[in-house]
N, C-alpha and C positions, 0 to 999 in steps of 0.2 A: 325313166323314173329311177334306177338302178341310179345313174351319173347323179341326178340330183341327191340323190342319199348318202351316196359314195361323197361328194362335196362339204355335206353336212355335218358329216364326220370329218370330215380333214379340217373344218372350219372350227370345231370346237377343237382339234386337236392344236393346230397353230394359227392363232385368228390373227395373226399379223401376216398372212402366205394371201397373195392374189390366188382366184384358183377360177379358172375356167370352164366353162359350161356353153353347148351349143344352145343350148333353148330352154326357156321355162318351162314349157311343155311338149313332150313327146307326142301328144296326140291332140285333137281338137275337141275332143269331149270332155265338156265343164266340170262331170266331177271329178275327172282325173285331174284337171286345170287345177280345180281347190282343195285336191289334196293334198296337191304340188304347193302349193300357195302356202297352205295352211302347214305343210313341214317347214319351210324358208321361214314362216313365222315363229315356227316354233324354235329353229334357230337361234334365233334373236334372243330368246329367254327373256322376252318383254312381258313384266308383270304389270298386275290391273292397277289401275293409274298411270301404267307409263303412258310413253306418247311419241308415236312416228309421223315424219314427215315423208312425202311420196311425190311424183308430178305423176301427168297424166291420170288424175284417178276419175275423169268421165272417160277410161279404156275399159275391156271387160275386166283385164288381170285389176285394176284399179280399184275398181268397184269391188272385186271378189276381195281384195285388202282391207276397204272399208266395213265390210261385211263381217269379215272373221276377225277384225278389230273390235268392233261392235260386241260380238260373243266373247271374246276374250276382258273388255271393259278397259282396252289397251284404246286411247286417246289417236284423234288424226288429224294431220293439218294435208288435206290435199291440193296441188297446183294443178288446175288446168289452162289452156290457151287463152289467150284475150280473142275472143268471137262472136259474132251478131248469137244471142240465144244464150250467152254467159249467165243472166240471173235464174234461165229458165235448168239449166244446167246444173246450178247450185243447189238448187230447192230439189232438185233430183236426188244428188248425192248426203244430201241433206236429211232426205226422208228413207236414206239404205243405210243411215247411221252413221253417216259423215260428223264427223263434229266444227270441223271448220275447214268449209270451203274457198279461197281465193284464186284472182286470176293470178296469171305472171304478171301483170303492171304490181298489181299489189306487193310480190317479195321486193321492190325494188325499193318501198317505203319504210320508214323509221318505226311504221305498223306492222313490218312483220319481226324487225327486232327484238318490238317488245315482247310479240306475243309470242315469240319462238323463247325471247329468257324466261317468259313466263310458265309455256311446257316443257321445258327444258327436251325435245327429242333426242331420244337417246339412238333410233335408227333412221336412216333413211334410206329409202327405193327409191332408184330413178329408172326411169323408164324411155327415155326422150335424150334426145342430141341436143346440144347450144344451149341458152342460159337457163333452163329451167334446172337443168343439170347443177349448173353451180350454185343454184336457189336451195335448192335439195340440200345440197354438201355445207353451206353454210348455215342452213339450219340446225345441222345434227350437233350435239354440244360434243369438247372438245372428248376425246376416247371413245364416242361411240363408232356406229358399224354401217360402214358406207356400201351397199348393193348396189350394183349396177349391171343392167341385163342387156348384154349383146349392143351397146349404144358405145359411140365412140364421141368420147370426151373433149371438153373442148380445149385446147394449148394451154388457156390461162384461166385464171379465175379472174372475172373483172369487177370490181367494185365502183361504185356509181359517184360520180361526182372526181373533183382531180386528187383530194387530200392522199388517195390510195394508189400505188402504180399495179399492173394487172402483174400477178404472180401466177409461177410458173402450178402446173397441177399436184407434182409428184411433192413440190415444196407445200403447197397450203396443207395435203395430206400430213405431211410427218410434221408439222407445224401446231394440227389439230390432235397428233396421234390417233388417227382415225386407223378403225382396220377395214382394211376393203374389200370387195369380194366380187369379182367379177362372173357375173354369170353366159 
């Protein structure tokens, strides 16, 4: 808990410094979990109407996101996998105050462009390896705050179709001036 606090502090002091952290949570008990969560959140300094994007949010930490987004009246666009039980999944996260559920096939359509210009996400949480990761990072508008906890990123960012060639990560970052923050 100490480390994640100590982070907190460094991250408002230089929000453009990676900064490293072994684990979201020190311990397995959920409300130490969410109150872990809910500092990371408060972090962000996302006010009501903003709006984050996340993957994995049918994970516990996910859900506890969607939750404390929920009481903050801070907006969420969360990714989960494409799996038998997807719709049943949705109406889940749905009914903990999710506000907009899709799968990974979905970021990959012209539907999440729009509706990502639409909430303009100013943060995003990734949780997850390979492309969901890059779904996350292209969703957050250009200056915001890219988190990512213990998951190793992918080479490039790939864009779908040929008009785009895959670019490298360390470039789409300072391209977006995103500040990142490794956890």
């Amino acid at each position: 808990m100490q480390s994640i606090r100590r982070s907190v502090a460094l991250f408002n002091q230089k929000p453009n410094y990676s900064i490293g952290i072994r684990s979201l949570s020190t311990s397995s008990d959920p409300a130490s979990l969410k109150k872990n969560i809910a500092s990371l959140l408060d972090s962000l300094s996302l006010k009501p109407g903003g709006a984050l994007v996340q993957n994995c949010g049918d994970s516990e930490v996910g859900k506890i996101v969607i939750e404390l987004a929920k009481e903050r009246k801070v907006q969420t666009i969360s990714i989960i996998d494409d799996k038998s039980g997807t719709p049943d999944i949705i109406e889940e996260l749905k009914s903990l105050g999710g506000d907009i559920v899709v799968p990974e096939s979905y970021t990959k359509t012209w539907y999440m462009k729009r509706l990502v210009s639409e909430l303009n996400p100013s943060a995003g949480l990734n949780f997850s390896d390979g492309y969901q990761a890059t779904a996350v990072c292209k969703a957050v508008v250009d200056g915001g705050t890219f988190l990512t906890y213990g998951k190793k990123l992918p080479k490039y960012v790939a864009y779908e179709g040929a008009s785009r060639k895959p670019v490298e990560w360390n470039v789409f970052l300072k391209e977006k001036k995103l500040k990142v923050v490794n956890q």
